[in-house]
HTML snippet that shows the backbone in 3Dmol.js (N, CA, C, O; Angstrom):
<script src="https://3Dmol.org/build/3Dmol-min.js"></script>
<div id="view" style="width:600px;height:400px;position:relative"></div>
<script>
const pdb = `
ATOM      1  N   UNK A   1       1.894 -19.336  -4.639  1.00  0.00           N
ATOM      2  CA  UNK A   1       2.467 -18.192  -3.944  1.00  0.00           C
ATOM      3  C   UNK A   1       1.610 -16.965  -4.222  1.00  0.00           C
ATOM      4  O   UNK A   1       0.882 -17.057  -5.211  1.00  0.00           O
ATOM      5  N   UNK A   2       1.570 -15.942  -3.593  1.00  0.00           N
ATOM      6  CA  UNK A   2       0.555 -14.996  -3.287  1.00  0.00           C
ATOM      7  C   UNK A   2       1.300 -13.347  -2.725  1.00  0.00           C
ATOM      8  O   UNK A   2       2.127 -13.176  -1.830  1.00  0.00           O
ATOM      9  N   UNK A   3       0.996 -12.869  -3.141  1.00  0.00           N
ATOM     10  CA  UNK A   3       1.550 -11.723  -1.970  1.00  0.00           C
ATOM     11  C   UNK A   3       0.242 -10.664  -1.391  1.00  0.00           C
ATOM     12  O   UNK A   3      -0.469  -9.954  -2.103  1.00  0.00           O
ATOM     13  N   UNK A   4       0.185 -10.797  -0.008  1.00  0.00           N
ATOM     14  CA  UNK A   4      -1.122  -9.820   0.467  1.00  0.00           C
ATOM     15  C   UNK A   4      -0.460  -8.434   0.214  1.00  0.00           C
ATOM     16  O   UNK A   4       0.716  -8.088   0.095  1.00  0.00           O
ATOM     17  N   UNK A   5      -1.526  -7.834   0.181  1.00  0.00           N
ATOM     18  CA  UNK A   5      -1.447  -6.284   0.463  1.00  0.00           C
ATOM     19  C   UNK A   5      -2.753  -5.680   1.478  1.00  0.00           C
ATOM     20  O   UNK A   5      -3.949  -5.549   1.217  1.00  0.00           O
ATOM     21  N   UNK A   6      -2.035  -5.405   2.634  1.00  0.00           N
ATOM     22  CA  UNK A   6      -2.737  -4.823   3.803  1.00  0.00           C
ATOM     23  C   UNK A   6      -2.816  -3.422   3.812  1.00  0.00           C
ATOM     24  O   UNK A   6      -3.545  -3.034   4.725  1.00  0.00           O
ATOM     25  N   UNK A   7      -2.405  -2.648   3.233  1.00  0.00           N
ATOM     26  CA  UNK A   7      -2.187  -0.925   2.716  1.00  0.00           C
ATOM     27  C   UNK A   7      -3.636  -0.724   3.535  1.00  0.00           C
ATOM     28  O   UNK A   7      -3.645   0.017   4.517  1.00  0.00           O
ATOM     29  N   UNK A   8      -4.893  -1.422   3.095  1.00  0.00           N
ATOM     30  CA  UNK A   8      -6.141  -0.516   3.147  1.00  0.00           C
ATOM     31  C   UNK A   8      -6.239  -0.945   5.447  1.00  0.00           C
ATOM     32  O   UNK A   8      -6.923  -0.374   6.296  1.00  0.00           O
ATOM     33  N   UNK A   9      -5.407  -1.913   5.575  1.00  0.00           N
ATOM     34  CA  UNK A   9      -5.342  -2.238   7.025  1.00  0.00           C
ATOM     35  C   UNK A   9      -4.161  -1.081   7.897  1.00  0.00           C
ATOM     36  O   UNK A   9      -4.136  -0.621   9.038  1.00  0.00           O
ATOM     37  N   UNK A  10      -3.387  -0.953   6.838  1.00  0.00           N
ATOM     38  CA  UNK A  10      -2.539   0.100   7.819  1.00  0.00           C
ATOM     39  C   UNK A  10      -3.471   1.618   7.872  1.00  0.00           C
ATOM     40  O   UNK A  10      -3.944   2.436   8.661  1.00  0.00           O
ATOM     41  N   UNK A  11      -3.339   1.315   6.467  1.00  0.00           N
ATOM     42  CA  UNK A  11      -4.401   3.183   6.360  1.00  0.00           C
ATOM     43  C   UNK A  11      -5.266   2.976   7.321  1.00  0.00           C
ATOM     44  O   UNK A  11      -5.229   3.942   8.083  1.00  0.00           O
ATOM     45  N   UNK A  12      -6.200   2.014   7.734  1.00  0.00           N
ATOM     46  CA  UNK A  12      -7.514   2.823   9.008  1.00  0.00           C
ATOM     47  C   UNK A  12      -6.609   2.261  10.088  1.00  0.00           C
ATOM     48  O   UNK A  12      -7.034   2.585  11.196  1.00  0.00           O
ATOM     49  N   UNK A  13      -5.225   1.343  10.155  1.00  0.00           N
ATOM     50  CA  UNK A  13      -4.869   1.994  11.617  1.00  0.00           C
ATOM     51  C   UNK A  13      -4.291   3.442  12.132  1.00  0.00           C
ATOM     52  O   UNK A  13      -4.195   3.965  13.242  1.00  0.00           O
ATOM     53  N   UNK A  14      -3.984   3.803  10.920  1.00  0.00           N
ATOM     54  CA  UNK A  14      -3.324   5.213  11.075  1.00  0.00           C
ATOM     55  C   UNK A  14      -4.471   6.645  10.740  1.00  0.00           C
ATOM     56  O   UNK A  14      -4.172   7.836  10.826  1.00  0.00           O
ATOM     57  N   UNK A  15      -5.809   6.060  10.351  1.00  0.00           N
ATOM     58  CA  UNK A  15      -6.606   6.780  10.425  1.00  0.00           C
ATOM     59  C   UNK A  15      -6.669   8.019   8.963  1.00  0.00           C
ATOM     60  O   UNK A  15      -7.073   9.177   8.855  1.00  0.00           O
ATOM     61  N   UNK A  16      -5.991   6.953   7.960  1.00  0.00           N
ATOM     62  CA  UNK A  16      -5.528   7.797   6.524  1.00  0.00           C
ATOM     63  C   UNK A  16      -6.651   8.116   5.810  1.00  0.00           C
ATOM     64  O   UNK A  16      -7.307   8.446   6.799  1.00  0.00           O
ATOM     65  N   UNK A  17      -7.376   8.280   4.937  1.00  0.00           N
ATOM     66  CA  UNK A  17      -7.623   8.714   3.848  1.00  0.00           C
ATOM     67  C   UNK A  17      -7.276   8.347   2.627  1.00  0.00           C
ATOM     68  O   UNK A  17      -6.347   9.066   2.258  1.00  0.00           O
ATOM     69  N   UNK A  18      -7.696   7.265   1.503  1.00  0.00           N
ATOM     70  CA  UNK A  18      -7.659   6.999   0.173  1.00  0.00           C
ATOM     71  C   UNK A  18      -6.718   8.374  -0.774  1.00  0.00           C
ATOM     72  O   UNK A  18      -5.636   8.199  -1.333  1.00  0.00           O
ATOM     73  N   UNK A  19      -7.672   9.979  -0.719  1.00  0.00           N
ATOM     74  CA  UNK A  19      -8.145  10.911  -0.855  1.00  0.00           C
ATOM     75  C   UNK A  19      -6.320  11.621  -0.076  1.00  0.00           C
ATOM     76  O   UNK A  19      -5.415  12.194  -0.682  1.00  0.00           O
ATOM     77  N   UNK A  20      -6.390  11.353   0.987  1.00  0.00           N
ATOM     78  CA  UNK A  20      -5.152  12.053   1.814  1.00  0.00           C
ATOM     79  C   UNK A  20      -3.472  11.109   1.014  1.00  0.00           C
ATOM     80  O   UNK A  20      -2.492  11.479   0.367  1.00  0.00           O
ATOM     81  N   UNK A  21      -3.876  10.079   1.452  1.00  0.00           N
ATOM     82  CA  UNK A  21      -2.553   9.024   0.744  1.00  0.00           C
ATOM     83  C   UNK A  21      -2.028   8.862  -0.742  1.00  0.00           C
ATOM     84  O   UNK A  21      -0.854   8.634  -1.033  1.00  0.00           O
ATOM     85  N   UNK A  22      -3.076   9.016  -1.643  1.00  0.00           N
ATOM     86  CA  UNK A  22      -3.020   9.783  -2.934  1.00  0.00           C
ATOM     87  C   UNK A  22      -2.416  10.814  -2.974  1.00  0.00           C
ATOM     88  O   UNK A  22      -1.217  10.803  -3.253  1.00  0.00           O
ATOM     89  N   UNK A  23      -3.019  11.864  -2.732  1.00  0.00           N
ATOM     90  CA  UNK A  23      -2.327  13.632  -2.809  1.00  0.00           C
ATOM     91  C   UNK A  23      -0.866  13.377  -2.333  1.00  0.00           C
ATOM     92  O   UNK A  23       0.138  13.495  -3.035  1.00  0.00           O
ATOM     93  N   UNK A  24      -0.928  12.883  -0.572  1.00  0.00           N
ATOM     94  CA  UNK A  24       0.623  13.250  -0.142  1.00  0.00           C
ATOM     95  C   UNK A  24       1.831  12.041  -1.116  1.00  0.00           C
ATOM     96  O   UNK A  24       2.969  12.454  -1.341  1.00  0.00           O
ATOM     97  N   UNK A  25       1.649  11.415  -1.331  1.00  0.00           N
ATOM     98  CA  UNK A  25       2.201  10.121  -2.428  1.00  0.00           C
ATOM     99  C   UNK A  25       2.196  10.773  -3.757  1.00  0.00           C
ATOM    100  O   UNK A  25       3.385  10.869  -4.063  1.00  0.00           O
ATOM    101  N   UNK A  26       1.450  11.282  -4.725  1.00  0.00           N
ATOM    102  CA  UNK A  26       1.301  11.240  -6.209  1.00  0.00           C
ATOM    103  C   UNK A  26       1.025  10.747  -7.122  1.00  0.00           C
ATOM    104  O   UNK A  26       1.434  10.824  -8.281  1.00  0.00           O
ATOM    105  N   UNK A  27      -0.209   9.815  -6.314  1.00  0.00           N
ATOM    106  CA  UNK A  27      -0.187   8.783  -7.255  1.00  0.00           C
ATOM    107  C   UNK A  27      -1.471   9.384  -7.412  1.00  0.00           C
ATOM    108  O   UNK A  27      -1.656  10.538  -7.023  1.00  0.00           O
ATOM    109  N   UNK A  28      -2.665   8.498  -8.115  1.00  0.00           N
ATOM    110  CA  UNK A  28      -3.949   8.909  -8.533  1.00  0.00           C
ATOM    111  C   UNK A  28      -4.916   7.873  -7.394  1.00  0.00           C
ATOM    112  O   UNK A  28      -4.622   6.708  -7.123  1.00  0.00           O
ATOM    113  N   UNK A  29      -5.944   8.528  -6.918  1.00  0.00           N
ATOM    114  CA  UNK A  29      -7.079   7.435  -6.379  1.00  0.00           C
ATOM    115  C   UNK A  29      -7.121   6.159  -7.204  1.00  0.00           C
ATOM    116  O   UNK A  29      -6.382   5.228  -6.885  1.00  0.00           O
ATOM    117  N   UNK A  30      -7.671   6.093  -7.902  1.00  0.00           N
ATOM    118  CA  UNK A  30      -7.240   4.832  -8.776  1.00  0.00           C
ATOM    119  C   UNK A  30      -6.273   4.215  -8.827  1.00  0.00           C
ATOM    120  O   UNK A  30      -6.419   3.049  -8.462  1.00  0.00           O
ATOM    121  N   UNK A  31      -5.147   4.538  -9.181  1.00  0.00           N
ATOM    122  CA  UNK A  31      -3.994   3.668  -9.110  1.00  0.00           C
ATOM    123  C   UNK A  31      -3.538   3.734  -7.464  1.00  0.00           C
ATOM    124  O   UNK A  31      -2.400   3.296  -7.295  1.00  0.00           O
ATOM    125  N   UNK A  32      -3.976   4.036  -6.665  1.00  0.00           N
ATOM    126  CA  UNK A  32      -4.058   3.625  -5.025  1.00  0.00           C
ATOM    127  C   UNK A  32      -4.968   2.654  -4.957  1.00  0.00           C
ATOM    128  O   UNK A  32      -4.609   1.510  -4.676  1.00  0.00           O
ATOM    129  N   UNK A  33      -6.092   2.912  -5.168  1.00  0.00           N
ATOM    130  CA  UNK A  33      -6.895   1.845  -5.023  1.00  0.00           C
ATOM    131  C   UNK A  33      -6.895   0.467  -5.417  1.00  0.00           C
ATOM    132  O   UNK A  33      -7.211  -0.440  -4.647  1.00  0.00           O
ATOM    133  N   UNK A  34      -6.404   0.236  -7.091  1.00  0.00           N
ATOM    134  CA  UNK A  34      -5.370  -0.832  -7.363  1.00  0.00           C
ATOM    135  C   UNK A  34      -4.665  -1.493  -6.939  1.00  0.00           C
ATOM    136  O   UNK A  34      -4.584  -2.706  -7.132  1.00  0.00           O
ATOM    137  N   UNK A  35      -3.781  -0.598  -6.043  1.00  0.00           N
ATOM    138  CA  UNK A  35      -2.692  -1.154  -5.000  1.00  0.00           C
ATOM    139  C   UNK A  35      -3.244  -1.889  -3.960  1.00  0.00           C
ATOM    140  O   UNK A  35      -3.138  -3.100  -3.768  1.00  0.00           O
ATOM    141  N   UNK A  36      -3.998  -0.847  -3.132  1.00  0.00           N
ATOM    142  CA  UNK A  36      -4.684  -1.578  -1.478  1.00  0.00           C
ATOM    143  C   UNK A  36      -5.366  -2.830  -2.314  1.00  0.00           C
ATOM    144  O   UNK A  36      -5.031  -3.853  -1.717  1.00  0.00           O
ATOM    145  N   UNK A  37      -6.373  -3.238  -3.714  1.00  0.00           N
ATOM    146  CA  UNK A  37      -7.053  -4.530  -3.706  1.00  0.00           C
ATOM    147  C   UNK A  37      -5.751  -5.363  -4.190  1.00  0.00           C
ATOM    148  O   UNK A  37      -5.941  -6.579  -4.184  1.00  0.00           O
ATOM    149  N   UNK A  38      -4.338  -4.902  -4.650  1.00  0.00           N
ATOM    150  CA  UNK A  38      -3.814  -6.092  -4.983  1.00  0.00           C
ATOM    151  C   UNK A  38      -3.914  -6.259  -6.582  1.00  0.00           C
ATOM    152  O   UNK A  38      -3.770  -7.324  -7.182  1.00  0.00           O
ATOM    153  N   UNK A  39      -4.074  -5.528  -6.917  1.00  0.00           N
ATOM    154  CA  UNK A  39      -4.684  -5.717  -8.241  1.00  0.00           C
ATOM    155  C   UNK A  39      -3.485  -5.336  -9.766  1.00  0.00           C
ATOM    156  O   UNK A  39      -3.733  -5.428 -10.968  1.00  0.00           O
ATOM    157  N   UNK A  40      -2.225  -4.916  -9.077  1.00  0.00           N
ATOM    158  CA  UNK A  40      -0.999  -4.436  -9.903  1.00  0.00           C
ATOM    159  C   UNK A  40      -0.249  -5.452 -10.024  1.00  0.00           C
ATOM    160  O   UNK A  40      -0.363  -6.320  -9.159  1.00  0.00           O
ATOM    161  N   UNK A  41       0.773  -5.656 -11.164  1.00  0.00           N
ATOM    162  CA  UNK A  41       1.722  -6.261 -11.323  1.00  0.00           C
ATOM    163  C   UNK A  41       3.191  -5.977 -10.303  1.00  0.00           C
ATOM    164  O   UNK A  41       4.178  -6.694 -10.139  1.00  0.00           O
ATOM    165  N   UNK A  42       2.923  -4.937  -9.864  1.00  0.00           N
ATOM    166  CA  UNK A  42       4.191  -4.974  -9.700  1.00  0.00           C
ATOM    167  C   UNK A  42       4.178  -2.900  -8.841  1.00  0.00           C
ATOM    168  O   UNK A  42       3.120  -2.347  -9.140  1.00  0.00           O
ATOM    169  N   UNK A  43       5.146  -1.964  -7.966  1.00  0.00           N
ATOM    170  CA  UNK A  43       4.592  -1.300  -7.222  1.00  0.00           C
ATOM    171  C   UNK A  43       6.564  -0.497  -7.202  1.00  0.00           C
ATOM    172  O   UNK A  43       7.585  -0.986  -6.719  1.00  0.00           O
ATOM    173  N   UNK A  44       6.416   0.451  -7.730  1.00  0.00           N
ATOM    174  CA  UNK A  44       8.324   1.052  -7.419  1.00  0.00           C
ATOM    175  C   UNK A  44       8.257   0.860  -5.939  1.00  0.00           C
ATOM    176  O   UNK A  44       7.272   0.914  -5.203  1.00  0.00           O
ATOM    177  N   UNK A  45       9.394   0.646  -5.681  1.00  0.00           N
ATOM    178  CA  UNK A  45       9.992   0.965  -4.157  1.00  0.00           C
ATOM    179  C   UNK A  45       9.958   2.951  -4.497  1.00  0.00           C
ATOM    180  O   UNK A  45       9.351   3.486  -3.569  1.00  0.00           O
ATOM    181  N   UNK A  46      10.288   3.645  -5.200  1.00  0.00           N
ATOM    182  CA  UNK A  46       9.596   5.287  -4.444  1.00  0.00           C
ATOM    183  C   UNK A  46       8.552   5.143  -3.928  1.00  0.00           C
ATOM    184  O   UNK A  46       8.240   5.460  -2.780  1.00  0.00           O
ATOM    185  N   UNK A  47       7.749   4.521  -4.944  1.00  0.00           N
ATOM    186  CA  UNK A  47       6.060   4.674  -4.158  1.00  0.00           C
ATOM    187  C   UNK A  47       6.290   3.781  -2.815  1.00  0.00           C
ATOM    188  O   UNK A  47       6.169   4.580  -1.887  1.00  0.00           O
ATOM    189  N   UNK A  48       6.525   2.676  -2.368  1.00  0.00           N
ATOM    190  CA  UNK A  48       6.420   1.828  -1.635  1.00  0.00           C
ATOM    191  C   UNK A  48       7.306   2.652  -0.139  1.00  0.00           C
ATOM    192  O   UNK A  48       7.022   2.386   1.029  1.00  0.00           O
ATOM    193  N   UNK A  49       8.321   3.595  -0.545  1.00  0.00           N
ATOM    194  CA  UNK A  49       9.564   3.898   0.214  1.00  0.00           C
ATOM    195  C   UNK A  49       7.842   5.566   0.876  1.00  0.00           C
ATOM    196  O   UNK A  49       7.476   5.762   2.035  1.00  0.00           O
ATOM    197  N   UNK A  50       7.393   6.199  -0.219  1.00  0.00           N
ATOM    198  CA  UNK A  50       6.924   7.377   0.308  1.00  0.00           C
ATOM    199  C   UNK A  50       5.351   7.004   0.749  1.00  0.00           C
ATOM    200  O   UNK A  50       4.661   7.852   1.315  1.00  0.00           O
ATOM    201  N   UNK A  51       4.649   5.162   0.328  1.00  0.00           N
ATOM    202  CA  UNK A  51       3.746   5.543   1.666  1.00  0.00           C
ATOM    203  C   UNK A  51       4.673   5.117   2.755  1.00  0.00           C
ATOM    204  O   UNK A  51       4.805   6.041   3.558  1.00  0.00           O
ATOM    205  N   UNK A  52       5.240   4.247   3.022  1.00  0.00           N
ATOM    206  CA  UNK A  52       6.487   3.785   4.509  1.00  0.00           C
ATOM    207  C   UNK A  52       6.337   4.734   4.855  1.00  0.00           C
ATOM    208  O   UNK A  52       5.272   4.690   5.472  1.00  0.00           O
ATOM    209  N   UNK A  53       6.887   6.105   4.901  1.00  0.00           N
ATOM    210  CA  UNK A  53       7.137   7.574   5.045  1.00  0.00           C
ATOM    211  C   UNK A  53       6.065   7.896   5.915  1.00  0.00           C
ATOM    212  O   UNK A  53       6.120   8.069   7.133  1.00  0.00           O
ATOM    213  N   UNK A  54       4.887   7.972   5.009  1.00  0.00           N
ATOM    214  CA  UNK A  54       3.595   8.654   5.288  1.00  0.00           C
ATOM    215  C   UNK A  54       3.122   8.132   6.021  1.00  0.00           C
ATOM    216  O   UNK A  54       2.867   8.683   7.093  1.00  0.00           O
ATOM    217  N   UNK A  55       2.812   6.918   5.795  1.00  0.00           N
ATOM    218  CA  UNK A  55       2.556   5.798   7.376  1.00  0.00           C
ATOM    219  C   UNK A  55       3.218   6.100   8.525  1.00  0.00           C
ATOM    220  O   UNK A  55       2.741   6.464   9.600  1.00  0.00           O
ATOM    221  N   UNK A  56       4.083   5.964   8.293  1.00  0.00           N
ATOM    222  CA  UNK A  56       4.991   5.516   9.159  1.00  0.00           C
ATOM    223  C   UNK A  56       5.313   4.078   9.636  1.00  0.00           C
ATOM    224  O   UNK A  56       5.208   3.756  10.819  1.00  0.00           O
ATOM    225  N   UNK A  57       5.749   3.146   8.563  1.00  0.00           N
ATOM    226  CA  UNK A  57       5.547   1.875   8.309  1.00  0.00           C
ATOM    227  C   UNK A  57       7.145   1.311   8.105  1.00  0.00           C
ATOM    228  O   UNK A  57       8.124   2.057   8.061  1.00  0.00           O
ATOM    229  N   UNK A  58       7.177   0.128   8.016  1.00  0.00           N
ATOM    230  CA  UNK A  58       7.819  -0.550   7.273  1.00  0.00           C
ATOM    231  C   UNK A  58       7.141  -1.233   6.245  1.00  0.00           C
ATOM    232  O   UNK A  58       5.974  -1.554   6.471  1.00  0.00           O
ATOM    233  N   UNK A  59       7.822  -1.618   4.774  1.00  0.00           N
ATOM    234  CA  UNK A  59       7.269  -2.591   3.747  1.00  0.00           C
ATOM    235  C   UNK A  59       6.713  -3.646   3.976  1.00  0.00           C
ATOM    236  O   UNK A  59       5.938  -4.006   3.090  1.00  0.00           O
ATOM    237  N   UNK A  60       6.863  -4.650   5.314  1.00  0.00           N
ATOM    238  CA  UNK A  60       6.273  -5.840   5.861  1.00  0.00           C
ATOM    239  C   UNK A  60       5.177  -5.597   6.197  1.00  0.00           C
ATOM    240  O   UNK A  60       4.356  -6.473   5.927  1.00  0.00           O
ATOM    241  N   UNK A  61       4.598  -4.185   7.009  1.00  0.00           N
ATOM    242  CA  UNK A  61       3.561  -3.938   7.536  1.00  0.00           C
ATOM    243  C   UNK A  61       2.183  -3.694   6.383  1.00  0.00           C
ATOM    244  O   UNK A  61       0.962  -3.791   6.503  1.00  0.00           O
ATOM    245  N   UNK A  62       3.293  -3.262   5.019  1.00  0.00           N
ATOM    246  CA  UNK A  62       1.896  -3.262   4.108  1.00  0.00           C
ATOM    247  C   UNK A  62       1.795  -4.410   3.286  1.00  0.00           C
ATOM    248  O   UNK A  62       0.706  -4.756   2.829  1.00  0.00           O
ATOM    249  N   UNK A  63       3.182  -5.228   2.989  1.00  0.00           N
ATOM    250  CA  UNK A  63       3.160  -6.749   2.197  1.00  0.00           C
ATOM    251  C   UNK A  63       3.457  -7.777   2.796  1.00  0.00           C
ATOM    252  O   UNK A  63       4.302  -7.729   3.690  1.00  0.00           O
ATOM    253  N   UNK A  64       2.841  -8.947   2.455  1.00  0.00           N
ATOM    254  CA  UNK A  64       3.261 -10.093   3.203  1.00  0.00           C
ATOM    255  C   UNK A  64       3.110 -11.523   1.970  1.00  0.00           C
ATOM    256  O   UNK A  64       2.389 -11.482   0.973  1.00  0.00           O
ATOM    257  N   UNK A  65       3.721 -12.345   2.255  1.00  0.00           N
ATOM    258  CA  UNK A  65       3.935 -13.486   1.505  1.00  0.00           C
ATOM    259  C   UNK A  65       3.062 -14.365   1.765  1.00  0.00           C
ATOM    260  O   UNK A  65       3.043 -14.228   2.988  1.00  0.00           O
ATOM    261  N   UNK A  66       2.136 -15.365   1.501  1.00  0.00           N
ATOM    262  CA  UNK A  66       1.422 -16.668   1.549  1.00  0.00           C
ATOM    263  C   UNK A  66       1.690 -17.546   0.720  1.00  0.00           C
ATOM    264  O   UNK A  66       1.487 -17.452  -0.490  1.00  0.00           O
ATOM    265  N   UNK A  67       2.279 -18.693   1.427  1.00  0.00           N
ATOM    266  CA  UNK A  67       3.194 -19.742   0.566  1.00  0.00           C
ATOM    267  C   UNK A  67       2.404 -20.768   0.101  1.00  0.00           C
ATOM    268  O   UNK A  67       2.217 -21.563   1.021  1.00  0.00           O
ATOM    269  N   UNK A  68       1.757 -21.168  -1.101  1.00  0.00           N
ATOM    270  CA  UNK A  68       0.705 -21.909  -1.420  1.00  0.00           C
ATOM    271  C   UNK A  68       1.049 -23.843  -0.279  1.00  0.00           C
ATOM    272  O   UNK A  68       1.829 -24.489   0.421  1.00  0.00           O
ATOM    273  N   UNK A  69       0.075 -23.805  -0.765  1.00  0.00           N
ATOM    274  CA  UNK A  69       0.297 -25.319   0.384  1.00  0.00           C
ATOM    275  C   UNK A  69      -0.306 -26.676  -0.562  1.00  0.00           C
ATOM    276  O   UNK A  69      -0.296 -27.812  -0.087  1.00  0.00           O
TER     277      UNK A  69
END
`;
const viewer = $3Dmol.createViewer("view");
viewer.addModel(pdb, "pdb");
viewer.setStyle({}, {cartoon: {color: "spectrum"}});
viewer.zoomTo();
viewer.render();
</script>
């Protein structure tokens, strides 16, 4: 089991900024960047609820499941 993270696919559909999604969120470039490779244990629903927000997303649009085979 797997979980994707597409964050860095929504950000250039919405034409975001690393740099912009950081600041308006609160998080740090780094610990964004973490996120979009996938690279965290684990992600609050605030953070998850205020990029949704900023996007203008739902949670599906930035995570998705891959069921090992």
């Amino acid at each position: 089991m797997e979980i994707i993270v597409n964050l860095d696919v929504m950000m250039a559909m919405r034409k975001v900024s690393s740099k912009e999604l950081a600041k308006a969120i609160g998080i740090t470039e780094a610990n964004l960047s973490l996120l979009k490779r996938g690279k965290v244990k684990g992600v609050r629903f605030e953070t998850l609820a205020a990029i949704c927000n900023y996007l203008e997303c739902q949670p599906g649009d930035i995570l998705a499941f891959k069921k090992d085979v």
